[in-house]
C-alpha positions as CSV (number, residue, x, y, z in Angstrom):
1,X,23.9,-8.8,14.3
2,X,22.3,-5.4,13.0
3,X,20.5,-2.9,15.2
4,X,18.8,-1.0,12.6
5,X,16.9,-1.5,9.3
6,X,15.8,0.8,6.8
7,X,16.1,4.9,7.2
8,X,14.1,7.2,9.0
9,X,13.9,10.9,7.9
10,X,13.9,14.0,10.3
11,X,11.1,16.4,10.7
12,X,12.1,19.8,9.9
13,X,11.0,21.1,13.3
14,X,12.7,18.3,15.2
15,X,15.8,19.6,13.1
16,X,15.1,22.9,13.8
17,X,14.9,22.1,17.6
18,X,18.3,20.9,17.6
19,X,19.9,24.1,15.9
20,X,17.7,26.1,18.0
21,X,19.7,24.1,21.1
22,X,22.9,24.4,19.3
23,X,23.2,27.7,18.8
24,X,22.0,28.7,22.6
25,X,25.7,29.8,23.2
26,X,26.6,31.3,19.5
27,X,26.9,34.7,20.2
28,X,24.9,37.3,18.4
29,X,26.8,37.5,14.7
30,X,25.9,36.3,11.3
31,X,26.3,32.6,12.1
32,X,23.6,32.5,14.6
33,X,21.3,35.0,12.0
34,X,22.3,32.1,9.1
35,X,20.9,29.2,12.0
36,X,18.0,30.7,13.1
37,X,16.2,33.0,11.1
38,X,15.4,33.1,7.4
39,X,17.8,35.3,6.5
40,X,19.9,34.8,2.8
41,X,23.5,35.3,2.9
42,X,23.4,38.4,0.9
43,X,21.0,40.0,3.9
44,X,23.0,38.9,6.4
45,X,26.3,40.1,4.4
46,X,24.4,43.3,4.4
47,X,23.5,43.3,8.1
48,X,27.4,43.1,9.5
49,X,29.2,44.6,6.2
50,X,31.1,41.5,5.2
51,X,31.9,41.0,1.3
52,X,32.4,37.7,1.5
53,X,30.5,35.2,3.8
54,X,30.3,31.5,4.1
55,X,28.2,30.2,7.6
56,X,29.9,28.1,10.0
57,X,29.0,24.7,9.9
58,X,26.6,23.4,13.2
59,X,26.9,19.8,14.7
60,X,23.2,18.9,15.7
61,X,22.4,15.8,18.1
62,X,19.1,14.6,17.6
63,X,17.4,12.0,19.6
64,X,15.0,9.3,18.6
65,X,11.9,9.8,20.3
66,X,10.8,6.1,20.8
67,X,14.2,4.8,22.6
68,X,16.4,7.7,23.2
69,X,18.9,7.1,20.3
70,X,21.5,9.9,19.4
71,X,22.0,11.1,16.6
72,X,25.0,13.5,15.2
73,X,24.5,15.3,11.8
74,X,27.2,18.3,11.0
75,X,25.6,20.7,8.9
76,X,26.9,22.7,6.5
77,X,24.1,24.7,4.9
78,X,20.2,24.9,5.7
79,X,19.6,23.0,2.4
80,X,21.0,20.0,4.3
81,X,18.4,20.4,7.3
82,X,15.5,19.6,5.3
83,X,16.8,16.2,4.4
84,X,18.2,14.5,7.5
85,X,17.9,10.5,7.7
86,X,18.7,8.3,10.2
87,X,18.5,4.2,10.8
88,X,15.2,3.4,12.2
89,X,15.0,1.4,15.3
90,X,14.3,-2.3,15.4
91,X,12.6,-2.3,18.7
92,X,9.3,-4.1,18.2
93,X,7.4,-2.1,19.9
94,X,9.2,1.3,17.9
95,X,8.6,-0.3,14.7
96,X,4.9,-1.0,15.2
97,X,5.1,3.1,16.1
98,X,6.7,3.6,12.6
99,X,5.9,1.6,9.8
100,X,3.3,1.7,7.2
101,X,1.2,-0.6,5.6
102,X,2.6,-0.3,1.9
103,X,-1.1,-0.5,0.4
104,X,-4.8,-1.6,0.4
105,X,-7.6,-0.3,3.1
106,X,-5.4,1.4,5.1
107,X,-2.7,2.7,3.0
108,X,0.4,5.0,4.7
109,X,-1.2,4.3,7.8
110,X,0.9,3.1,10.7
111,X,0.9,-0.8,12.0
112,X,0.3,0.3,15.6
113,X,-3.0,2.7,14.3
114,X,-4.4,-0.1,12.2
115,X,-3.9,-2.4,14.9
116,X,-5.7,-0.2,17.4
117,X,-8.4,0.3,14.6
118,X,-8.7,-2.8,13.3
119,X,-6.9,-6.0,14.3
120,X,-8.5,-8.2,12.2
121,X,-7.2,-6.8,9.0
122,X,-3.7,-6.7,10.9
123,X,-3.8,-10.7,10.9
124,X,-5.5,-10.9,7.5
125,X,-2.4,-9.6,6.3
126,X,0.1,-11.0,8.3
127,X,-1.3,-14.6,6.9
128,X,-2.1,-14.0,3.3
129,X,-0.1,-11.2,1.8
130,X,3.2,-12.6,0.2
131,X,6.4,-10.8,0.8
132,X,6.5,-7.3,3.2
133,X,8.7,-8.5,5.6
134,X,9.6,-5.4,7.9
135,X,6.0,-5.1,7.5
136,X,4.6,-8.4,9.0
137,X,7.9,-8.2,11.2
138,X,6.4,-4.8,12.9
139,X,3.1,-7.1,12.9
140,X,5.0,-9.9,15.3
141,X,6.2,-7.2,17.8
142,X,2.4,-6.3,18.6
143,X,1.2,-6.9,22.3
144,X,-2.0,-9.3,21.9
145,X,-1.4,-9.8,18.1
146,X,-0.8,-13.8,18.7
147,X,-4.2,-13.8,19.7
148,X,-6.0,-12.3,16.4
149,X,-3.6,-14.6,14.5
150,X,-4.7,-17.4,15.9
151,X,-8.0,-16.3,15.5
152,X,-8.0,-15.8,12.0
153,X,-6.4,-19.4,11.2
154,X,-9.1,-20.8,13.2
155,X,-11.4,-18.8,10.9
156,X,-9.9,-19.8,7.8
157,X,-9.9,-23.5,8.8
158,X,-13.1,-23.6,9.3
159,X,-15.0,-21.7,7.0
160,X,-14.6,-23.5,3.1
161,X,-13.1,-21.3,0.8
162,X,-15.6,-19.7,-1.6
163,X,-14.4,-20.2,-5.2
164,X,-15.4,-17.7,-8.2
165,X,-16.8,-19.9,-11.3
166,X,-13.6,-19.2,-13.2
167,X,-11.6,-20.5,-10.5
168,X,-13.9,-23.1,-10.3
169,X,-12.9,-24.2,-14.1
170,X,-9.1,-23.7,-13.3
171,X,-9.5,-26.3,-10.5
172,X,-11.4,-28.6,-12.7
173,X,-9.3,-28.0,-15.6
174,X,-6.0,-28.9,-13.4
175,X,-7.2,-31.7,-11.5
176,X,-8.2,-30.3,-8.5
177,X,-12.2,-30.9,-7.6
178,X,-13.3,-28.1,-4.2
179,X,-16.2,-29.9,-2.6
180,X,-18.1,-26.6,-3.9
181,X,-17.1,-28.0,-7.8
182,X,-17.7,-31.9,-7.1
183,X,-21.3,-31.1,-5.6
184,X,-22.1,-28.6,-8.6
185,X,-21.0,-31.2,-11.4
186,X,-22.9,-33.9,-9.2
187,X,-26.0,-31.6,-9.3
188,X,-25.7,-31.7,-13.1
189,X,-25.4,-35.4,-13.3
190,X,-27.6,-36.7,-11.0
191,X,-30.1,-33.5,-10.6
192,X,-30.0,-32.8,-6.9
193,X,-31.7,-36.1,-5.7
194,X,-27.9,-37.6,-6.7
């Protein structure tokens, strides 16, 4: 069975964090000015009077905020700071925290913050949108979502589905008569004594 799905990327100041806490015990020298300032290698070459210098590589250990997962990244340059990535949790409740709805009202918004904002639109989704999967999977894992769920099917049950007049035609074209079409045509026949 899997434990994670999809990748997660690093904030740069998370990263930087966990150089920061790496490098505690470096001792004052060029690999600890590479680490932790801005400094380019031709500065810092400068700085100690080396002709040649290539920085030591750091191991970082990062830790997930939501569930205390480790992480270990090696880095070899500062380039490869900015674009750490990790396996993002499948925890319900950690998912809800990070995904996004992929589009619509509330676009690159969490699952959790549209939740909180509005749950209706959570189960609107949930029941109608085709495909998304991690998506309406992070919907499952809400406390209380069951709830709006049912709610909106008992909604949908009961209130008749409201047809444009070109879907009307479809329907009526294909065979299939809404009570909203039957009554209209009806209407036409009979006037609306029929």
């Amino acid at each position: 069975m899997r434990q994670w799905c999809g990748r997660e990327q690093w904030r740069l100041s998370q990263v930087q964090a966990a150089i920061t806490a790496a490098m505690k015990d470096e001792s004052e020298g060029p690999d600890r000015d590479y680490w932790t300032t801005g400094a380019s290698r031709d500065e810092i070459k400068a700085k100690y009077g080396l002709k040649k210098y290539k920085p030591k590589p750091v191991t970082v250990t990062l830790v997930r905020e939501c569930c205390g997962k480790c992480f270990t990244h090696v880095l070899k340059s500062r380039e490869s700071a900015k674009h750490l990535t990790d396996y993002k949790c499948r925890d319900a409740e950690c998912r809800g925290r990070t995904t996004v709805m992929p589009f619509g009202k509330y676009a690159w918004l969490t699952v959790a913050l549209v939740y909180e904002k509005d749950p209706s639109y959570v189960a609107w989704f949930h029941d109608t949108v085709d495909g998304c999967d991690e998506v309406k999977e992070a919907i499952r894992g809400l406390p209380g979502i069951e709830t709006h769920l049912t709610a909106f099917r008992q909604k949908q049950r009961l209130s008749p589905k409201q047809l444009t007049p070109t879907q009307q035609e479809v329907e009526w074209l294909m065979g299939k008569f809404s009570s909203e079409t039957v009554d209209k045509v009806c209407e036409e026949l009979f006037g609306e004594e029929g």
